[in-house]
C-alpha positions as CSV (number, residue, x, y, z in Angstrom):
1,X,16.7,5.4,5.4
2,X,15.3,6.4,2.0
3,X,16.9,5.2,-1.0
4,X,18.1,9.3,-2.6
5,X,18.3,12.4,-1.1
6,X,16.1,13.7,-4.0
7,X,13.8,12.6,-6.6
8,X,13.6,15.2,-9.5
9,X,10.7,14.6,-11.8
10,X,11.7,16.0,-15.2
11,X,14.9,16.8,-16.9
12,X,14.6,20.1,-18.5
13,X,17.0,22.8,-17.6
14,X,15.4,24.1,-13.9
15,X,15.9,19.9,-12.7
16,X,18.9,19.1,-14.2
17,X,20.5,22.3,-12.8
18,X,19.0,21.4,-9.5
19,X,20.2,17.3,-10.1
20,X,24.1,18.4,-10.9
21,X,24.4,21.1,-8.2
22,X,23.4,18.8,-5.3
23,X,25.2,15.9,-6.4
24,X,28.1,17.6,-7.0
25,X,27.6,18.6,-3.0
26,X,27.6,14.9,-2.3
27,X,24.0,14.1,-2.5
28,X,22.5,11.3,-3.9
29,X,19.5,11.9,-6.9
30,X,17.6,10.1,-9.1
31,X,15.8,11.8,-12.1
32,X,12.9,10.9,-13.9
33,X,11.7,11.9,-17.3
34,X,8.3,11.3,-19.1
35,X,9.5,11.9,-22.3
36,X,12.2,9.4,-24.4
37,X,15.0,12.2,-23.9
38,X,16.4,14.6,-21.7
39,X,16.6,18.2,-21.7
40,X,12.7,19.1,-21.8
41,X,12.0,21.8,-24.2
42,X,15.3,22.6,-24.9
43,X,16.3,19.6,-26.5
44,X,18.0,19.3,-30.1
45,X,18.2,16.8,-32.2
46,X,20.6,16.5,-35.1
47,X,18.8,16.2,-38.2
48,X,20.6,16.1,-41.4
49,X,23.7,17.6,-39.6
50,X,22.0,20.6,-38.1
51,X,21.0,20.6,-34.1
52,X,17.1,21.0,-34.7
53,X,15.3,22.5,-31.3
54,X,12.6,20.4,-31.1
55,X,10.5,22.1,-29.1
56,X,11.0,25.6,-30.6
57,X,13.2,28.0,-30.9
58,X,15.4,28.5,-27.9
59,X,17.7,31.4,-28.2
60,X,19.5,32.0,-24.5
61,X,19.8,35.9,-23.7
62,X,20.2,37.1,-20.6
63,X,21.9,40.5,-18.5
64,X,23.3,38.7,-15.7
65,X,26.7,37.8,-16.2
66,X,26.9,35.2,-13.1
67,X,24.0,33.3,-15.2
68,X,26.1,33.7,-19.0
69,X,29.1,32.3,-17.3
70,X,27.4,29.4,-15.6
71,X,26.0,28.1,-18.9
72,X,29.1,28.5,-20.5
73,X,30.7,26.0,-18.4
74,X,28.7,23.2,-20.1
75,X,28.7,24.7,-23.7
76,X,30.4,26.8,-25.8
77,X,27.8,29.7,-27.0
78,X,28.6,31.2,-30.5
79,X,27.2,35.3,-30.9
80,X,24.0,34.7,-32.7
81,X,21.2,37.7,-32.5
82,X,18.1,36.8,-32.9
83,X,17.0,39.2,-35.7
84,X,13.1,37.6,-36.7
85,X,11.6,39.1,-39.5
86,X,7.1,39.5,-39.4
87,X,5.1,38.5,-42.9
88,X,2.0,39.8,-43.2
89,X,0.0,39.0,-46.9
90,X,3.1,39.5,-48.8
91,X,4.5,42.5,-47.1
92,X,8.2,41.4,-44.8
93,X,9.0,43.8,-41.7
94,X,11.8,43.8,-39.2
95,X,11.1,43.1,-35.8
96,X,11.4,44.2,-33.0
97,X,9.5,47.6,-34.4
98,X,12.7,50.3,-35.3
99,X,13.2,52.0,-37.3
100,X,13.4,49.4,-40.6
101,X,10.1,48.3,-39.5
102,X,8.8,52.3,-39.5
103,X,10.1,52.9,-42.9
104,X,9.4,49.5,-44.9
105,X,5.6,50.4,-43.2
106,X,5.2,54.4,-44.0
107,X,8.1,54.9,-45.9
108,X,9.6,57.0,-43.2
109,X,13.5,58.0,-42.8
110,X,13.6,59.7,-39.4
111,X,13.1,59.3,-35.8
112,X,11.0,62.5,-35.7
113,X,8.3,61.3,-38.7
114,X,8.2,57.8,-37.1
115,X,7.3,58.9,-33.5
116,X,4.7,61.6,-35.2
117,X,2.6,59.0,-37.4
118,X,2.5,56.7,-33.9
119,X,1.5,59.5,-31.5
120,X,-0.9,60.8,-34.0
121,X,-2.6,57.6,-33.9
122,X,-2.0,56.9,-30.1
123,X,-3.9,60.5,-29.9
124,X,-7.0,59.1,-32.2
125,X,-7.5,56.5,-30.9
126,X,-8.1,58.3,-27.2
127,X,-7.4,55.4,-24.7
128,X,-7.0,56.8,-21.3
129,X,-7.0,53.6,-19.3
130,X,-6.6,50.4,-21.5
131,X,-9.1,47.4,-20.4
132,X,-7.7,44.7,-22.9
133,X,-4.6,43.6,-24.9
134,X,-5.8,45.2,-28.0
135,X,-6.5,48.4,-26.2
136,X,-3.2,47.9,-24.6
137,X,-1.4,47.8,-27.5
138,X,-3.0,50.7,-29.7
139,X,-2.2,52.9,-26.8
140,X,1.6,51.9,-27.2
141,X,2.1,51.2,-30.6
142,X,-0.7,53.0,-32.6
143,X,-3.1,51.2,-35.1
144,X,-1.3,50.2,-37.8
145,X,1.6,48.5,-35.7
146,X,-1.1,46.7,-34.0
147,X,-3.2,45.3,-37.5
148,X,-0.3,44.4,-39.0
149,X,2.0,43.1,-36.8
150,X,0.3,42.4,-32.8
151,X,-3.3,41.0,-33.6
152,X,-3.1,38.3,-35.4
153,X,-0.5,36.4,-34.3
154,X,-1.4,36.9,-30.6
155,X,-4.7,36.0,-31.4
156,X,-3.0,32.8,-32.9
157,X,-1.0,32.2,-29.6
158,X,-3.6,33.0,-27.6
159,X,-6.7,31.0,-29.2
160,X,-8.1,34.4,-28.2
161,X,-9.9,37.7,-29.3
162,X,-7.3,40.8,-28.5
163,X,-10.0,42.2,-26.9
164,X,-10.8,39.2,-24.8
165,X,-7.5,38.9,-23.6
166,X,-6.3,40.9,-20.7
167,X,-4.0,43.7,-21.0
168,X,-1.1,43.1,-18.6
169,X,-0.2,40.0,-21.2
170,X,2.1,43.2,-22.8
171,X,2.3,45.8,-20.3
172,X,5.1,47.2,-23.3
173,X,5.9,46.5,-26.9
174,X,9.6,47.1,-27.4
175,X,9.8,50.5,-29.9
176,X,13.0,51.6,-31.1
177,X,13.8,54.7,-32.9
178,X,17.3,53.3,-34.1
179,X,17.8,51.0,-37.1
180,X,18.1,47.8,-34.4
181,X,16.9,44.4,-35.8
182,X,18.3,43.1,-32.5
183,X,15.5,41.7,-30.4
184,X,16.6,41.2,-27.2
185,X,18.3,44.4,-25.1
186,X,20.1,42.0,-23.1
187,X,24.1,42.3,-23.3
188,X,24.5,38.5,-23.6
189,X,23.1,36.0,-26.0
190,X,24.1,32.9,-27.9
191,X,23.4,29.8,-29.1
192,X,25.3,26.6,-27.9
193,X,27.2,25.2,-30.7
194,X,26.6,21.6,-30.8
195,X,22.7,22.2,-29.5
196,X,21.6,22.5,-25.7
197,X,21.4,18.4,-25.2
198,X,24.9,18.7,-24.9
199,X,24.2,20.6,-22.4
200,X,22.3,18.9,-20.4
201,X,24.0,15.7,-21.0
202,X,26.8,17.1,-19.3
203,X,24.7,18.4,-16.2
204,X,23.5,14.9,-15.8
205,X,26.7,13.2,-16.3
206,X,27.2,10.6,-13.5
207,X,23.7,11.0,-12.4
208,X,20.7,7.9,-12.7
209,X,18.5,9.1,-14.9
210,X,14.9,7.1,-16.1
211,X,13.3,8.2,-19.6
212,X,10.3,7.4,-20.6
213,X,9.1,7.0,-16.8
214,X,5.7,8.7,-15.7
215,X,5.5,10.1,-12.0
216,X,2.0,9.6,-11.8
217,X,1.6,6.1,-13.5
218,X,3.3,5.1,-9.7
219,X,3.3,7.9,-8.0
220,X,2.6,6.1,-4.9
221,X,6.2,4.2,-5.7
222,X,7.9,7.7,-6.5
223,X,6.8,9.8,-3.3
224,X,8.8,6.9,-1.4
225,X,12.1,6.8,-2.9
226,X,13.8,10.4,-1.8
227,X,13.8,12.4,1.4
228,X,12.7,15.5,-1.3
229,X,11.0,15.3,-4.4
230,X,11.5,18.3,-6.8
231,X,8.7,18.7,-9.2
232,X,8.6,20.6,-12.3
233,X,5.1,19.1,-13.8
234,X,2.3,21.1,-14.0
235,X,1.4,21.8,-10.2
236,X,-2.6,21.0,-10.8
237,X,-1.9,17.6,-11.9
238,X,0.4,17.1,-9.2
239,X,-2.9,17.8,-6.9
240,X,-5.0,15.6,-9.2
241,X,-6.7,18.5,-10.2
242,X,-8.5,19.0,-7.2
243,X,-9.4,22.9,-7.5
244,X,-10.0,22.3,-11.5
245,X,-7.7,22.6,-14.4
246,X,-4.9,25.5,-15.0
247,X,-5.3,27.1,-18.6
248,X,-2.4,26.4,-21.1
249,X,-1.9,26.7,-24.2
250,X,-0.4,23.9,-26.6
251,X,1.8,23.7,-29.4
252,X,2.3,21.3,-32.9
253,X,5.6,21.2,-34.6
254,X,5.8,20.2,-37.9
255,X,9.8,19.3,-38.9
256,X,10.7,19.4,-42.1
257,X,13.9,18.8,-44.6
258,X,14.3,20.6,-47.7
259,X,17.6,19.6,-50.3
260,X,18.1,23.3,-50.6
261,X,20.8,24.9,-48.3
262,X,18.8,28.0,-47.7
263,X,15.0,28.1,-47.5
264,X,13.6,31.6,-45.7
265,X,16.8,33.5,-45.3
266,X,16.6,33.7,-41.7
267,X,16.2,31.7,-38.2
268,X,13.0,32.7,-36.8
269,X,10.0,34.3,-39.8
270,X,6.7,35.0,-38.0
271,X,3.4,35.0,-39.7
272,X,1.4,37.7,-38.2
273,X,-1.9,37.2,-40.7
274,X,-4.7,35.5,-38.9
275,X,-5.4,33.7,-41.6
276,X,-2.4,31.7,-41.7
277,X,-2.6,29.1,-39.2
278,X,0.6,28.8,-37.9
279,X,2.8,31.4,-35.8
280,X,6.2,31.2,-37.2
281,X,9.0,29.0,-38.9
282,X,12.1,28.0,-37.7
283,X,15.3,27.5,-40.2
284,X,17.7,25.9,-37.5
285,X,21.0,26.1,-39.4
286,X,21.2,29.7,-39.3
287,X,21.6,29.8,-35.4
288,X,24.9,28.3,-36.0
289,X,25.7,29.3,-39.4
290,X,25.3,25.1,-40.7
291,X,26.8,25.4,-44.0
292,X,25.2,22.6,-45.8
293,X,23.2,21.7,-48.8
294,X,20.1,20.8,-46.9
295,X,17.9,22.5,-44.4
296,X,15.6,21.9,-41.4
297,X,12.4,24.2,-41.6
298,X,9.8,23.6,-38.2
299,X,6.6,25.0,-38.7
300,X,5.1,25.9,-35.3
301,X,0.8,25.7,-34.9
302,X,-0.5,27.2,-31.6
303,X,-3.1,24.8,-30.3
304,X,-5.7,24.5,-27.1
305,X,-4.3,22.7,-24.7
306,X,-5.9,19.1,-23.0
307,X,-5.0,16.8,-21.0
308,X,-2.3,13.8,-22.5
309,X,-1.0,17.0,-24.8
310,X,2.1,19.2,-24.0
311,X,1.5,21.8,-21.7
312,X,3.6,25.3,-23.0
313,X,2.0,28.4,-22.0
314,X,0.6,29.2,-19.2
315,X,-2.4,31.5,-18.8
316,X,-1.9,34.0,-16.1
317,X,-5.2,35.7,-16.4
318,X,-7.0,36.9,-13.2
319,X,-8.9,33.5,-13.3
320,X,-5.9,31.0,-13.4
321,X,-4.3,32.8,-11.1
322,X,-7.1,32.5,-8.6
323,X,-7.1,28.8,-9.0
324,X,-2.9,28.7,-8.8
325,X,-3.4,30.4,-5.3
326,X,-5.2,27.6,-4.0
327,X,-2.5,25.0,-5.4
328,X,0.4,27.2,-3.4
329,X,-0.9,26.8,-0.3
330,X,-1.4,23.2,-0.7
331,X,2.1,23.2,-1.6
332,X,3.2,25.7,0.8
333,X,2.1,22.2,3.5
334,X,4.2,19.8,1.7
335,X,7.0,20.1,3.6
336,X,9.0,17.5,0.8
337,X,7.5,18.1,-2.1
338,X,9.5,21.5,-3.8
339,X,7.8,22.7,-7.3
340,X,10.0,24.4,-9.6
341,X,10.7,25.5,-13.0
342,X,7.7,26.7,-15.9
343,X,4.6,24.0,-15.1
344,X,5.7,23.5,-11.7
345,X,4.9,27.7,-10.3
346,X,2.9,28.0,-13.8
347,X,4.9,31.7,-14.8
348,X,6.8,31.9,-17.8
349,X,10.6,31.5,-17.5
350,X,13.5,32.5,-20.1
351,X,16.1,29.9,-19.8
352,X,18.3,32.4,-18.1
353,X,15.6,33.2,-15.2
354,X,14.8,29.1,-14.9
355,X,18.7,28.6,-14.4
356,X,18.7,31.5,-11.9
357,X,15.9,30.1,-9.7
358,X,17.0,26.6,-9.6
359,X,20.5,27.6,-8.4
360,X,18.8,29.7,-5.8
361,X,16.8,26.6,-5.0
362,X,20.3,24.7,-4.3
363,X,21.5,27.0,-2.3
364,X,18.7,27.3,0.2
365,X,18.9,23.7,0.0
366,X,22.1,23.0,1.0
367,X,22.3,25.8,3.8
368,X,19.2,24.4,5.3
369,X,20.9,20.9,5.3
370,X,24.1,22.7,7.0
């Protein structure tokens, strides 16, 4: 007899959905953590009285009601929209592109002069069948969209040339023709008031849980312990990096308190001049409306990933995604080893999509145990 029924390696949302779900269905888990806290990159951390996200912003959106409800059984979620606003050498647009962004660019007041300055320049620029991002995005957007406000802060992200990087990275660029500074189209969105630990604090909640405890520095120990193991590390690590290392990118956070109660006027300001070296700040009190004479400003700084740093981003180019084949059929033959969640299948996951696939997980789970 083995000690648990599972082993979950990591407590960020897609595991401790996974953890609560089965032991509310009478199984026995164990969680393990790496890091000091739980949560993963959705922790907060109250700082000066505001719930600072640690590890970026994190602003839950989604269409599927099943999934809205669901989270809303752990945490009250207020009706923040996530509104960012793009500075580029001085000059401050609206984002997503609508039509605020299209005037405060041209000076245009209509739908009609917006969409003929862009297909004018979608027509100069002749690009019948785009062959990277930058191409990509001239095609959908025009050229001054592009300078201004695509190139250099992907480029930032990316650690990349626009024309290096592959074009299915945006196979769209969201353009409105309304005066809509709402970002997401999605019908639900929120932030939990009180910060997503909470969260996960109460998914864990009468669960064992081990922080600051490294799979791999006794992995032998680990692999023992549970009739399953569900893993939501990176998947090439898992397999010592047998077919070579997955590309990631990395990220720097830079926290910060200011005795002012209002620094950039907004949650999330995005620097899209390549010259700045960071990506975007983060004013945390304004996704919960903190009224309070100090502030909490993050500055975020894309970085190339190594090992020992945090892996964010994946990099699903045609190369990685060669080597990720290789690591999913090794996976597909261990029969107790499940991988799950952002590092584990090495896609990107909103928080909505990571919830959805770990509940699926439980399910199949549990039938198959039936």
């Amino acid at each position: 007899m083995l000690e648990y029924d599972y082993l979950v390696v990591g407590s960020g949302l897609f595991g401790s959905v996974f953890a609560h779900e089965v032991n509310k269905n009478g199984k026995k888990v164990i969680v393990i953590e790496k890091r000091d806290h739980i949560g993963g990159n959705v922790y907060t951390e109250e700082i000066s009285k505001i719930n600072v996200h640690k590890y970026g912003a994190h602003i839950f959106h989604t269409d599927n009601k099943d999934i809205w409800d669901y989270i809303q059984k752990f945490a009250e979620l207020n009706r923040y929209t996530n509104s960012p606003v793009a500075l580029f050498k001085g000059e401050l647009y609206n984002l997503p592109f609508n039509m605020n962004t299209f005037y405060q660019m041209w000076g245009v007041k209509t739908p009609v002069e917006a969409k003929k300055i862009i297909e004018s320049q979608k027509k100069e620029a002749n690009i019948k069948d785009p062959k990277n991002l930058e191409e990509q995005a001239i095609s959908l957007v025009g050229k001054d969209i592009y300078e201004k406000l695509v190139k250099g802060y992907t480029e930032k992200q990316w650690g990349k040339k626009c024309s290096e990087l592959p074009s299915f990275i945006i196979k769209r660029l969201p353009v409105r023709f309304t005066f809509d500074n709402n970002y997401f189209n999605d019908k639900y969105q929120g932030i939990p008031i009180g910060g997503y630990t909470k969260i996960v604090e109460k998914l864990l909640d009468g669960i064992e849980v081990k922080l600051s405890t490294d799979f791999f520095k006794d992995k032998e120990k680990w692999e023992k312990i549970a009739d399953k193991i569900i893993f939501t590390g990176m998947i090439d690590q898992y397999f010592d990096y047998c077919f070579g290392e997955l590309e990631y990118r990395s990220l720097k956070f830079e926290h910060k308190i200011h005795d002012i109660p209002n620094y950039q006027g907004n949650a999330v300001l995005n620097y899209t001049d390549k010259d700045v070296p960071y990506t975007r700040t983060i004013e945390h009190k304004h996704f919960e409306g903190i009224k309070y004479e100090k502030t909490v400003v993050t500055t975020e700084y894309p970085m190339p990933w190594k090992k020992g740093k945090e892996a964010y981003y994946p990099v699903n180019d045609e190369k990685n995604m060669e080597i990720l084949r290789k690591y999913e059929e090794l996976a597909e033959n261990k029969e107790n080893v499940i991988f799950g969640g952002r590092l584990g299948r090495y896609k990107y996951y909103d928080m909505w999509e990571t919830i959805e696939e770990s509940l699926k997980l439980v399910e199949k789970e549990l039938n198959n145990k039936k």
